[in-house]
ZAMARGU-4260 file (C-alpha; in steps of 0.2 Angstrom, whole numbers, plus 5000, padded with zeros to 4 digits):
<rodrens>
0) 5359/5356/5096 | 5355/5370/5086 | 5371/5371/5078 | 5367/5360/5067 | 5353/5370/5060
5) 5353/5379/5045 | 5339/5392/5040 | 5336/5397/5020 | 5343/5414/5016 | 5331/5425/5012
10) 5337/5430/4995 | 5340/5413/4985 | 5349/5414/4969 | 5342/5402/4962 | 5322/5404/4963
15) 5311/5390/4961 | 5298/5403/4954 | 5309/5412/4946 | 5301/5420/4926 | 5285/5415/4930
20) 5276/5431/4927 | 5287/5434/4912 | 5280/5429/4893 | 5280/5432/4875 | 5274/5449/4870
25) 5269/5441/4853 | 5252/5431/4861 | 5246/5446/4868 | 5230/5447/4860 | 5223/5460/4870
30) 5231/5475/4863 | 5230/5470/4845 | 5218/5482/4844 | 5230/5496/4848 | 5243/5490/4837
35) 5244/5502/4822 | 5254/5492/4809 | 5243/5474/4814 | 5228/5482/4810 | 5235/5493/4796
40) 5239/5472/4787 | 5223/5468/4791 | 5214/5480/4779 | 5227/5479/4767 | 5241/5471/4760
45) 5254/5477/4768 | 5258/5461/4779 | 5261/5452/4762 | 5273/5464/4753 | 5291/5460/4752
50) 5303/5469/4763 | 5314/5482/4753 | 5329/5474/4757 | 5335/5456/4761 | 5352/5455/4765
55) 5355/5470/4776 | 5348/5471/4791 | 5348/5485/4799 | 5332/5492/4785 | 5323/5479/4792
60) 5309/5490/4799 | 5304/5488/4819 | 5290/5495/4827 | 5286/5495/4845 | 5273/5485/4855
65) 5263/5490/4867 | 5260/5479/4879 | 5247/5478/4893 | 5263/5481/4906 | 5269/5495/4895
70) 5284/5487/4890 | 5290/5487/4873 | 5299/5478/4863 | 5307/5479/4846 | 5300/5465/4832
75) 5303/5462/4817 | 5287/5464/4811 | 5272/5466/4815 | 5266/5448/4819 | 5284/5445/4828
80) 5289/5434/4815 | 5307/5439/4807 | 5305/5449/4791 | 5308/5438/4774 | 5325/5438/4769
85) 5330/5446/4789 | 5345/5440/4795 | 5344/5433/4813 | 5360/5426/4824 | 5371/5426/4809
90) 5357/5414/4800 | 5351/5422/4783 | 5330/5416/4781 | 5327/5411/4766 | 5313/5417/4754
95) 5295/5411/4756 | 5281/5415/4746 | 5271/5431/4746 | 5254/5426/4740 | 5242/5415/4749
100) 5240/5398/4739 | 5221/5397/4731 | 5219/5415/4731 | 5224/5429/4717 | 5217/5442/4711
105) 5204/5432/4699 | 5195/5425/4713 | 5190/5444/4718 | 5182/5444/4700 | 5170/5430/4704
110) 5181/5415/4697 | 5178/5400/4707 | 5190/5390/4721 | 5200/5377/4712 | 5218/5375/4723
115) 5221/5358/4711 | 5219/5364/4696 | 5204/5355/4690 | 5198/5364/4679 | 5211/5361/4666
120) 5202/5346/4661 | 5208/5327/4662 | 5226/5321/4662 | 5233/5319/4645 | 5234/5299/4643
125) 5248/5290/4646 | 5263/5285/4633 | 5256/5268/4622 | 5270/5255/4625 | 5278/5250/4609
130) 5276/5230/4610 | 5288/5230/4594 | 5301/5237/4601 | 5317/5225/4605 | 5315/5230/4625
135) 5297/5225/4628 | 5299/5208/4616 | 5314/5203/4629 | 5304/5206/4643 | 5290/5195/4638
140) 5301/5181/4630 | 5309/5183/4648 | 5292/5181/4658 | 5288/5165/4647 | 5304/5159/4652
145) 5301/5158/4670 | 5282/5154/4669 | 5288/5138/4661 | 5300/5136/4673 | 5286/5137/4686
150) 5275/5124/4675 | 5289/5111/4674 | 5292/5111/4695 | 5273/5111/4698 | 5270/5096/4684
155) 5287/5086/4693 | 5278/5088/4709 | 5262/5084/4705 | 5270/5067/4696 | 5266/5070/4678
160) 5288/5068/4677 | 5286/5068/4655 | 5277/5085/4655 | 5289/5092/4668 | 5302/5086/4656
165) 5292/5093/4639 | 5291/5110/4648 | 5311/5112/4655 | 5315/5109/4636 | 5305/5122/4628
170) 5312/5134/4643 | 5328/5132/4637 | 5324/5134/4620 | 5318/5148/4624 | 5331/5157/4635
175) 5342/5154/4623 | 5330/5164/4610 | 5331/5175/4624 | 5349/5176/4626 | 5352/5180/4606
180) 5342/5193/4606 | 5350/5200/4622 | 5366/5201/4613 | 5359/5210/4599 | 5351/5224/4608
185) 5363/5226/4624 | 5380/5222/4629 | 5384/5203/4635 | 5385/5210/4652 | 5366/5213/4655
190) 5363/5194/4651 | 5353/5186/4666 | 5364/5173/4672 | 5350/5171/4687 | 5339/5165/4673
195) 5351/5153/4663 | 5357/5146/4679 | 5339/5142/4683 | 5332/5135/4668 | 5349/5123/4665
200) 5346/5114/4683 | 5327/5115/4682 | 5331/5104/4666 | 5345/5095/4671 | 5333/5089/4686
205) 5320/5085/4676 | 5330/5075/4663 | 5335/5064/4683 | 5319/5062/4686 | 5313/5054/4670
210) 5331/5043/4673 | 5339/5049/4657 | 5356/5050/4666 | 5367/5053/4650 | 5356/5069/4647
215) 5356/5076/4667 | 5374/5075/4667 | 5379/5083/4652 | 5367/5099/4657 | 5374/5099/4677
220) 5391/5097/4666 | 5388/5113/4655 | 5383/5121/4672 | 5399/5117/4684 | 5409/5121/4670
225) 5405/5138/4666 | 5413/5150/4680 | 5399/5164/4678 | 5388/5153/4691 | 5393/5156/4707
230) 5393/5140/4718 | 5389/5129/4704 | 5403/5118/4713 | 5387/5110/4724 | 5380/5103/4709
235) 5391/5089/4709 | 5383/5082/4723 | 5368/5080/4711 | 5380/5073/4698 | 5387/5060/4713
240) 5369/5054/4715 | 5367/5049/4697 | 5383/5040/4696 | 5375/5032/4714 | 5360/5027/4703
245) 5369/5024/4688 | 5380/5010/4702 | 5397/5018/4697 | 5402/5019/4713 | 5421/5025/4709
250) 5415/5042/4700 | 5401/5044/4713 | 5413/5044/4726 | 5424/5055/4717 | 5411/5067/4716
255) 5405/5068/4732 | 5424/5072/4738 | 5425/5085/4726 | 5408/5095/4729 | 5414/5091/4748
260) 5429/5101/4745 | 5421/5116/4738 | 5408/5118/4751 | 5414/5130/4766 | 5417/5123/4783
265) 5402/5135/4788 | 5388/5123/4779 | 5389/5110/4790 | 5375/5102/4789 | 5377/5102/4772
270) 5395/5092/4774 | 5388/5078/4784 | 5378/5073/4773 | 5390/5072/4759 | 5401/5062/4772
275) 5385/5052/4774 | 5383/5049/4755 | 5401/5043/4755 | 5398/5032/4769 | 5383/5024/4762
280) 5394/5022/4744 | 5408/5014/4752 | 5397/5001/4763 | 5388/4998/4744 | 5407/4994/4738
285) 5411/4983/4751 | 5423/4993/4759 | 5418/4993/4778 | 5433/5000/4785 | 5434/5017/4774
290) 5413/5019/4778 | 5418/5016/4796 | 5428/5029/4796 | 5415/5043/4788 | 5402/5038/4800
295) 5413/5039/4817 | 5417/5056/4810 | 5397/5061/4807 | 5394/5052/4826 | 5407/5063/4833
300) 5403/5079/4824 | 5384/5080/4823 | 5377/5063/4827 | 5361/5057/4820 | 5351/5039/4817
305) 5354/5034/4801 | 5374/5038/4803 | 5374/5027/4819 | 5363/5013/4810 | 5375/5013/4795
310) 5389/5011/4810 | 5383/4996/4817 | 5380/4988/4800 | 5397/4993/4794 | 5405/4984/4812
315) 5392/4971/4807 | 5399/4967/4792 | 5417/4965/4799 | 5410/4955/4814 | 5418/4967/4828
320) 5408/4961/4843 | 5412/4977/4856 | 5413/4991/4842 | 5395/4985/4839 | 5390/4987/4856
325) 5398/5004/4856 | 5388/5009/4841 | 5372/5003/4849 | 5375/5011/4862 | 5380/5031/4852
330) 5363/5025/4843 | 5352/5024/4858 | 5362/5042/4865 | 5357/5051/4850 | 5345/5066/4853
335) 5328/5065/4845 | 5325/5086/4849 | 5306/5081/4853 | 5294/5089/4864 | 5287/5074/4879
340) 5269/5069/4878 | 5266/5078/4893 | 5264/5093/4884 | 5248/5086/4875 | 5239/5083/4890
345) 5229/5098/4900 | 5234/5102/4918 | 5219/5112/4923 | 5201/5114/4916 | 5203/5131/4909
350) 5192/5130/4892 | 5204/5139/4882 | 5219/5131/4888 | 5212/5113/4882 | 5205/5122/4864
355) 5224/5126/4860 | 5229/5106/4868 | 5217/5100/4856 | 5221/5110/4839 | 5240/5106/4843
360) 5237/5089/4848 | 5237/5082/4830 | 5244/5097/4820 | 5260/5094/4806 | 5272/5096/4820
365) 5266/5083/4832 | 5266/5071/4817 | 5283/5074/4811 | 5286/5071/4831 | 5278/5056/4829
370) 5285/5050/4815 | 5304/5054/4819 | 5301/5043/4837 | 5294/5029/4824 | 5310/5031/4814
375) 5322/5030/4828 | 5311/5015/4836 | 5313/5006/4822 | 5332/5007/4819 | 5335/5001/4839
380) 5325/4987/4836 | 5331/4982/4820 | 5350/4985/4824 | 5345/4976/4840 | 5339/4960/4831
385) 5353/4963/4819 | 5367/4962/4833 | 5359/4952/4848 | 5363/4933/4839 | 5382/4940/4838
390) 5386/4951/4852 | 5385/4936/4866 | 5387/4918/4865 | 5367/4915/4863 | 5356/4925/4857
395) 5346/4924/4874 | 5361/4935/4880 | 5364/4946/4868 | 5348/4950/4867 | 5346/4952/4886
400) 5361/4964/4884 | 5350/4975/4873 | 5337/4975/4885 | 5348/4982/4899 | 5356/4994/4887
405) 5338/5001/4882 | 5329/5001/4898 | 5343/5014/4903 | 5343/5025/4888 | 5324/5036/4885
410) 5316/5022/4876 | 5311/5015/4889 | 5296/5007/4882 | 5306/4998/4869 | 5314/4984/4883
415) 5297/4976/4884 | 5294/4975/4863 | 5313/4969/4863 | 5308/4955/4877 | 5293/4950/4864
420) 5302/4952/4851 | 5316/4935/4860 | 5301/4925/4863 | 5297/4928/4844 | 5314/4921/4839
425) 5311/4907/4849 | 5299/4901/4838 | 5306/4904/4823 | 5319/4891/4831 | 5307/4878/4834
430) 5307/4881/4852 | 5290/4885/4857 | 5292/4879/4876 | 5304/4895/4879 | 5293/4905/4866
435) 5281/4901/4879 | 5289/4904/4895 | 5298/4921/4889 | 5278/4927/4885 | 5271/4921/4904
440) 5283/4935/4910 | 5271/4949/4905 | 5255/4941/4915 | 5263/4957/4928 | 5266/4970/4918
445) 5256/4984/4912 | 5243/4983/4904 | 5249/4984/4884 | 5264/4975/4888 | 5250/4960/4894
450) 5239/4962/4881 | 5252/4960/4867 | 5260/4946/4876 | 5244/4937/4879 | 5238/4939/4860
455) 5253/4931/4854 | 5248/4916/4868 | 5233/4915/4861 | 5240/4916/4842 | 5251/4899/4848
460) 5238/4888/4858 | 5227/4892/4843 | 5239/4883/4831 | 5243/4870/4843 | 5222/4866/4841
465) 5221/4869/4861 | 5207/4881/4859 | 5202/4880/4878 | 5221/4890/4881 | 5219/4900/4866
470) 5203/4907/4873 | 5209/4910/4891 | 5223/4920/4884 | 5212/4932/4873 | 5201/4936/4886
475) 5217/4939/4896 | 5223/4951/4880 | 5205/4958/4879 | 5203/4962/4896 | 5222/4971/4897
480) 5219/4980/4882 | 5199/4983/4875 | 5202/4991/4861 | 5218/4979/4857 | 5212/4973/4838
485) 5222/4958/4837 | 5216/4953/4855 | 5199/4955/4847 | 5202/4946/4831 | 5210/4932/4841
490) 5195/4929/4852 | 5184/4930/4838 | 5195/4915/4831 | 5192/4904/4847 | 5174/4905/4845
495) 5174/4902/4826 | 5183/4886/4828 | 5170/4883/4843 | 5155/4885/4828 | 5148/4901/4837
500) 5146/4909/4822 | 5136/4924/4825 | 5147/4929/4842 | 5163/4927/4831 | 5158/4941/4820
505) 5151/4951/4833 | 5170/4951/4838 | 5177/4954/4822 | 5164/4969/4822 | 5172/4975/4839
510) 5190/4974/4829 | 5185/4984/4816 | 5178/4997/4825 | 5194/5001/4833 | 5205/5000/4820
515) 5196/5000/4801 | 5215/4993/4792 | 5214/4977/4803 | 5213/4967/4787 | 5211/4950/4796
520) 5195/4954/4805 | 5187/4958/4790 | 5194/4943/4779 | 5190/4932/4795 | 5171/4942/4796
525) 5170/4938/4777 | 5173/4919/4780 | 5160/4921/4795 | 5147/4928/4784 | 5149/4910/4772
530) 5146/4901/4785 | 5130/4909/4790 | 5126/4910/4772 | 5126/4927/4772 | 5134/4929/4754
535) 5129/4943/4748 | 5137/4953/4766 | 5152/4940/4761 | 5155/4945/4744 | 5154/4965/4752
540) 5167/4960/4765 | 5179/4951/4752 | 5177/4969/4738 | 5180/4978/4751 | 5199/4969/4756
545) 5201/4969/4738 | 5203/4985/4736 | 5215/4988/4752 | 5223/4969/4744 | 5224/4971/4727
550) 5236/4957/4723 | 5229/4943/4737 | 5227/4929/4731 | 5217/4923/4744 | 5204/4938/4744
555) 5202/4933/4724 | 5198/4915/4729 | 5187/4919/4742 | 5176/4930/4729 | 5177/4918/4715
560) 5171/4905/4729 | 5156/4918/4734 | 5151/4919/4717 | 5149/4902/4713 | 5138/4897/4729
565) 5129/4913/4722 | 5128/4901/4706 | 5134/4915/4697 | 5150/4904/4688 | 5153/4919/4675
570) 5157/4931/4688 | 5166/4917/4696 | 5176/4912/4680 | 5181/4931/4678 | 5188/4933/4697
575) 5199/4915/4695 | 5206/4920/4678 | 5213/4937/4689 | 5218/4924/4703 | 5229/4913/4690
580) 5237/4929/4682 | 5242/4933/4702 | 5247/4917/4706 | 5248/4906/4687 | 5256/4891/4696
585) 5241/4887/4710 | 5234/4868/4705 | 5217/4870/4713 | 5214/4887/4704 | 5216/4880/4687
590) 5207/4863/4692 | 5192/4875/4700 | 5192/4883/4684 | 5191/4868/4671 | 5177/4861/4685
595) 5167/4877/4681 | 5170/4876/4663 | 5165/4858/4662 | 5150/4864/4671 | 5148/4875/4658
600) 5148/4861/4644 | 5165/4869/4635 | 5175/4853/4637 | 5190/4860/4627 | 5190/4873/4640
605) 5192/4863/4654 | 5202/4852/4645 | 5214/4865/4644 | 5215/4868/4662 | 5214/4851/4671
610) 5229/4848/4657 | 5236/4862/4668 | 5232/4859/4683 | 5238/4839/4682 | 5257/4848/4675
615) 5258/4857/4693 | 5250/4843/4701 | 5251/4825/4696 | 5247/4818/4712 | 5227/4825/4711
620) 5216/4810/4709 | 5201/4821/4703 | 5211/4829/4691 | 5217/4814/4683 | 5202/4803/4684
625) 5193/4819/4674 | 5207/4821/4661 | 5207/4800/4660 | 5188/4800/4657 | 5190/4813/4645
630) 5202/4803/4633 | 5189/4789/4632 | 5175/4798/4630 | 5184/4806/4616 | 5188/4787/4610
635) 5207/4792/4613 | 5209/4778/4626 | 5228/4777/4622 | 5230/4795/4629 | 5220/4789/4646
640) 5233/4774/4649 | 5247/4787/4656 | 5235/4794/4667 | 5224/4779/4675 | 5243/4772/4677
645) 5249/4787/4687 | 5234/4785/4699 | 5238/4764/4702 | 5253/4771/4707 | 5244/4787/4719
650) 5231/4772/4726 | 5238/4754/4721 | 5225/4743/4732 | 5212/4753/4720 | 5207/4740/4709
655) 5200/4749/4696 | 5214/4759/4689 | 5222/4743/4683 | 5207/4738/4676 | 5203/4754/4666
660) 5220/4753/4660 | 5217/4737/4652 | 5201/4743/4646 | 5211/4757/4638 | 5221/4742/4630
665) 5207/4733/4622 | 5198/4750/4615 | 5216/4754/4607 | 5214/4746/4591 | 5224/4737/4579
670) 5235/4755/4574 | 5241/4755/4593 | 5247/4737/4591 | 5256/4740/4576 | 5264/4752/4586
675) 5269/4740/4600 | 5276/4726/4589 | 5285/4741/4579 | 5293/4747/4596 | 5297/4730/4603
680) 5302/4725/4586 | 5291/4709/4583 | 5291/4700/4565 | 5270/4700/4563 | 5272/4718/4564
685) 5272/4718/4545 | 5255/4707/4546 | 5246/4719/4556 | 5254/4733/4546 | 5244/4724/4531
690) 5227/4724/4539 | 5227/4740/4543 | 5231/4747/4528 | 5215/4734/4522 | 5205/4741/4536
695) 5209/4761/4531 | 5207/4758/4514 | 5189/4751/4515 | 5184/4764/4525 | 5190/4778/4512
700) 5179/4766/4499 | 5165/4765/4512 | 5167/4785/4514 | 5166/4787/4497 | 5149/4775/4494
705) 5142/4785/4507 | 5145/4802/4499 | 5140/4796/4482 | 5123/4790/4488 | 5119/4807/4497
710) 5122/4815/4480 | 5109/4806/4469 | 5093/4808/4467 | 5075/4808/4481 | 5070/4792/4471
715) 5085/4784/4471 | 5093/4789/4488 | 5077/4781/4495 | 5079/4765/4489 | 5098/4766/4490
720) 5094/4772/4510 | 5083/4756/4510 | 5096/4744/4503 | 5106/4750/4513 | 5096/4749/4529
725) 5097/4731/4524 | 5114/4731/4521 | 5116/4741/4538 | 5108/4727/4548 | 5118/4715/4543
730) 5135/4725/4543 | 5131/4737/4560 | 5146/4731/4569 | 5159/4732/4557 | 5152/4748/4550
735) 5153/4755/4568 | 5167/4748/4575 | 5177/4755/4557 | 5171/4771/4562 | 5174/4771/4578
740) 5191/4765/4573 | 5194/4777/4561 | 5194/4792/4571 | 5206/4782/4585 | 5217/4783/4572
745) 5217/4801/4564 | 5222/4806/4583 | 5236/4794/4586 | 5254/4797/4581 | 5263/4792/4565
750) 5271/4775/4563 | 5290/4779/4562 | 5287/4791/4580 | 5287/4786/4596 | 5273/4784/4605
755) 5265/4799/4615 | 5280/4809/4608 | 5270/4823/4605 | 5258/4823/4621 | 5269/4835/4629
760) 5268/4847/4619 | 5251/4855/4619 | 5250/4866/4633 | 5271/4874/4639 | 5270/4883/4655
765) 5277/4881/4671 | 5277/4888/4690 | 5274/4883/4707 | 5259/4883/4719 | 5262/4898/4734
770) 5245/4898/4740 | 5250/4885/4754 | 5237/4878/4765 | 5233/4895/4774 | 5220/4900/4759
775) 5204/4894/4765 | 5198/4886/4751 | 5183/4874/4747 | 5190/4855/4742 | 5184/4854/4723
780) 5171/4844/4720 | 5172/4829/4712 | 5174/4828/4690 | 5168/4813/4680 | 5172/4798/4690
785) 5175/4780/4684 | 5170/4767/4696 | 5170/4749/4694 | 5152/4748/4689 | 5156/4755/4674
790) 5164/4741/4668 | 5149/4730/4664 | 5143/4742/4650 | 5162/4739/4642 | 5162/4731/4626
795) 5177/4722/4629 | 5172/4711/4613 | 5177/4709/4595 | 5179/4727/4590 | 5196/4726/4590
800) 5203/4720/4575 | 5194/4716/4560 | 5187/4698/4554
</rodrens>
């Protein structure tokens, strides 16, 4: 058992402990006392004298030290550091110095400490640049250069493009100031091609911007051609855009091909979307098959949303049913590269941990997240509703194919707009049973799903005037979804038409609060606000849609409306004349407009737009019974016989029309039958002809009298005014009546044209009435009427034609 046992030797080789007690002779610091030559440096100089010789080493002088074990040991010098200049294992040392820095023999002699060498007084200044010299003007003219390079991008990018432009050219007039002078001073090889390549495609981008084509491709031009530019080949993707712009398809095309062949295979990214830009060129071209091919190769190499949209239009467009289902389906598999929601949402209470959630919840990231999802969510539903009416038999299938494809894929939550989406086709078809049916589906399903479904519901039975649905279905919506605002803005709707006025808005309210953009809540709160005759909280909810709806015609009309119940018809002239230069063709405007005018008392004014108003419109009864009572009134009556002939037509059991156009007949006068007989070609038109000419020239001789007598004297006027009374007593009516007459006259036509040839042609315009029926507007009230009581102050007499 012991064999097996080994003891230590007793003499070990090699000794754990082994050197402990030895040590370096040099830190001995007890014996330095004793050390003759240590302290023999200390009290003089000898420790810094140089040794007598350098090279040889045997006259390097050693001295013994005692040591406190009476050892000694040979150094070479005192301190047992090598002498200077000493030689040890074949190394030579080199010199160092031999006086101690800050210390010399002046300093013995009271001079004080100065180690930097202060007291020599202040630097000497430096050199003055020489800013005539050819070297320093280059380097400014250089530094201009680019901070007008700098001025031109920031000014692009802020959107002032003409100032961008202005600053790109006086760069380049620059640079080349700059380059001529270069080549005065140094050889053509120090020119900076950094800075010429730079200011050329700052300009040549500023000169696209501004759309002066010619110009941009002449600079990229004077860029790709000079081989000093290294990958200035790229450029003629910038020069393939133009020609894209400029719709010359051909050289864009041919551009894009040739920068795609000077771009390495390693840029990739950089190649599919050349390929894409060819693509797109080739589907603007009408040449599907060749953009077919450049977007299958994008799909297959690095696919991405807008390549596989521009498939399925491209299969679209040849009308290859199962190579569009294909594409839908490489559109749907493409990769967003998005983080899930449940990254946003906190797993535990940690406060810390829910800080961070909330800074990163809405940060640039998460929007560009969101907004690439929106991107892609829009392309599947559009190229959905693009290919479902074709893929199938019916569009019910196709777009149940859809469905299934998307409810497999990660947009899940599309399937349910898609479903929404088919019950929206249906009505455009006219088919609102199925509309309705394909909506009752989502009564089950979650709660947006519901609420959407039910808000469209609602939006249906409204139209269909069954309020009593309508309001059962935005409850339903409300309920799913609270803060749903078109579920809120529906409700608020079925108590409107119910005359709950003051719940309505509190809905409308509700709306708003949850989304501030929900235009109809506040249009629909604004109409609220009129019926509580709240105007002034009207006319704040009307500005304020204005100002998100510049151009609506209906929010114009609604504030022109405000401000005349305000009786404020200035304001409400100003805000209609904006409506008419929106929508210059809307009838009820322009009437609206000649009614306020008329109010105003500026007949020619509203003449001028009821004559408008009647062009777009003929079938208004208001409008042309004003425009009719105009022309009599004016004692044109021939002009009012078109008009009250064109409402015996619009009401024909209306009595009155026939007889105001008779009326109209009687007050003509004798030159409106000369005209008749002329045009039907009667032989007494040459007696009538005679009597008129009697009838105009007494009226120029009566003119005359009457001018005469108001030129005389006081006395004489007076008795001439009293003979005249009496001469005016007895002739009232003709004197009257040729007055009367007279002005008929100077309005109507001359003899040899044909009658109402010229009505036409006082007012030329022409458009068409889009306000529809939607626009809540107020029915215009009714302009100078003509009833048949007016007839019995008529003087259907002898007025007509002279004795």
């Amino acid at each position: 058992m012991m064999q097996n046992v080994h003891l230590a030797p007793e003499t070990d080789e090699d000794d754990l402990y082994s050197g402990y007690n030895d040590y370096n002779p040099t830190y001995d610091t007890e014996e330095l006392e004793n050390d003759t030559a240590f302290q023999q440096a200390v009290r003089t100089s000898h420790g810094r004298r140089p040794p007598i010789t350098a090279k040889i080493p045997s006259t390097a002088v050693t001295r013994p030290v005692a040591t406190g074990y009476g050892s000694k040991t040979s150094l070479a010098s005192s301190m047992g550091r090598p002498m200077t200049g000493a030689i040890q294992d074949g190394v030579t040392r080199p010199m160092t110095a031999v006086r101690a820095a800050g210390f010399t023999k002046a300093a013995l002699r009271g001079s004080a400490f100065d180690p930097l060498g202060q007291s020599r007084g202040p630097a000497p200044p430096l050199e003055v640049k020489n800013e005539d010299s050819p070297e320093e003007k280059i380097r400014q003219l250089e530094k201009k250069v680019n901070e007008l390079v700098e001025e031109s991008c920031i000014a692009n990018s802020c959107g002032d493009l003409k100032l961008a432009l202005e600053k790109a050219k006086d760069a380049g007039r620059k640079e080349r100031v700059l380059v001529r002078q270069r080549e005065q001073v140094t050889t053509p090889e120090n020119i900076n091609l950094d800075l010429t390549y730079s200011v050329l495609f700052n300009l040549a981008s500023q000169y696209s911007a501004n759309e002066m084509y010619a110009e941009a491709l002449n600079t990229y031009q004077v860029i790709v051609k000079n081989k000093m530019f290294s990958n200035a080949g790229r450029l003629k993707v910038n020069m393939g855009n133009i020609y894209l712009k400029q719709r010359n398809y051909s050289k864009a095309i041919k551009f894009y091909r040739m920068a795609l062949d000077q771009i390495p295979s390693v840029h990739k990214e950089m190649r599919i979307k050349i390929m894409q830009n060819i693509g797109v060129t080739f589907i603007k071209t009408g040449q599907y098959s060749d953009a077919i091919n450049s977007f299958e190769h994008i799909m297959s190499m690095a696919p991405n949303l807008k390549a596989g949209f521009n498939l399925i239009l491209s299969y679209f467009a040849v009308g290859d049913r199962d190579k569009m289902k294909k594409a839908f389906q490489k559109l749907i598999a493409v990769p967003l590269e998005i983080d899930e929601d449940d990254k946003y949402i906190s797993p535990s209470d940690d406060p810390h941990t829910n800080l961070v959630i909330e800074a990163i919840k809405n940060d640039h990231l998460r929007q560009m997240e969101r907004e690439r999802k929106a991107m892609a969510e829009k392309y599947i539903m559009t190229a959905a509703k693009l290919i479902a009416p074709v893929i199938e038999t019916s569009f019910a299938v196709g777009y149940d194919w859809c469905v299934e494809v998307v409810k497999a894929s990660q947009y899940v939550e599309l399937a349910n707009d898609l479903e929404i989406n088919k019950a929206i086709t249906y009505l455009r078809q006219k088919d609102f049973n199925q509309a309705v049916e394909t909506l009752k589906m989502f009564e089950k399903k979650d709660s947006r799903v519901k609420s959407a479904a039910a808000t469209n519901l609602s939006f249906l039975y409204y139209l269909e005037n069954e309020f009593a649905q309508a309001s059962s279905y935005a409850d339903l919506a409300v309920n799913s979804d609270r803060y749903n605002p078109s579920a809120l803005t529906n409700k608020g709707n079925t108590v409107f038409a119910n005359g709950d006025y003051e719940k309505a808005a509190e809905f409308y309210k509700e709306a708003l609060r949850n989304d501030s953009s929900c235009t109809e809540a506040l249009y629909n709160i604004g109409l609220t606000y009129k019926k509580l005759n709240r105007l002034d909280e009207a006319l704040d909810c009307f500005l304020k849609l204005h100002a998100i709806l510049r151009n609506s015609a209906q929010v114009l009309y609604q504030i022109a409306n405000v401000y005349e119940l305000m009786e404020d018809p200035n304001q409400a002239i100003e805000w209609l004349m904006q409506l008419i230069s929106v929508v210059p063709t809307d009838s009820r405007a322009l009437s609206k407009l000649g009614e306020l005018y008329d109010s105003e008392g500026d007949k020619s004014q509203a003449f001028q737009y009821y004559y408008e108003s009647y062009r777009y419109f003929p079938s208004n009864i208001e409008v042309i019974e004003w425009l009719g009572a105009y022309y009599i009134d004016t004692q044109f009556c021939e002009k009012a016989i078109q008009y009250f002939e064109r409402a015996s037509l619009i009401q024909p059991t209306q009595v009155k029309w026939q007889l105001m156009v008779a009326s109209c007949f009687r007050r003509s006068g004798l030159r409106f039958l000369v005209r008749l007989c002329t045009d039907i070609g009667l032989k007494e038109v040459q007696e009538y002809a005679t009597k008129l000419k009697r009838l105009e020239k007494m009226k120029e001789i009566r003119e005359q009298r009457i001018k005469s007598g108001r030129d005389s004297s006081g006395g004489s006027r007076s008795r001439r005014e009293g003979s005249a009374g009496s001469d005016s007593g007895q002739n009232y009516s003709a004197s009257s009546k040729g007055e009367r007459l007279s002005a008929k006259l100077r309005a109507l036509p001359g003899t040899n044209e044909p009658y109402e040839s010229s009505s036409n042609k006082e007012i030329d315009a022409s458009y068409v009435d889009p306000l529809g029926p939607q626009a809540e507007r107020p029915k215009t009230a009714a302009k100078k009427r003509i009833d048949e009581d007016d007839f019995a102050d008529e003087e259907l007499g002898d007025d007509l034609l002279p004795e």
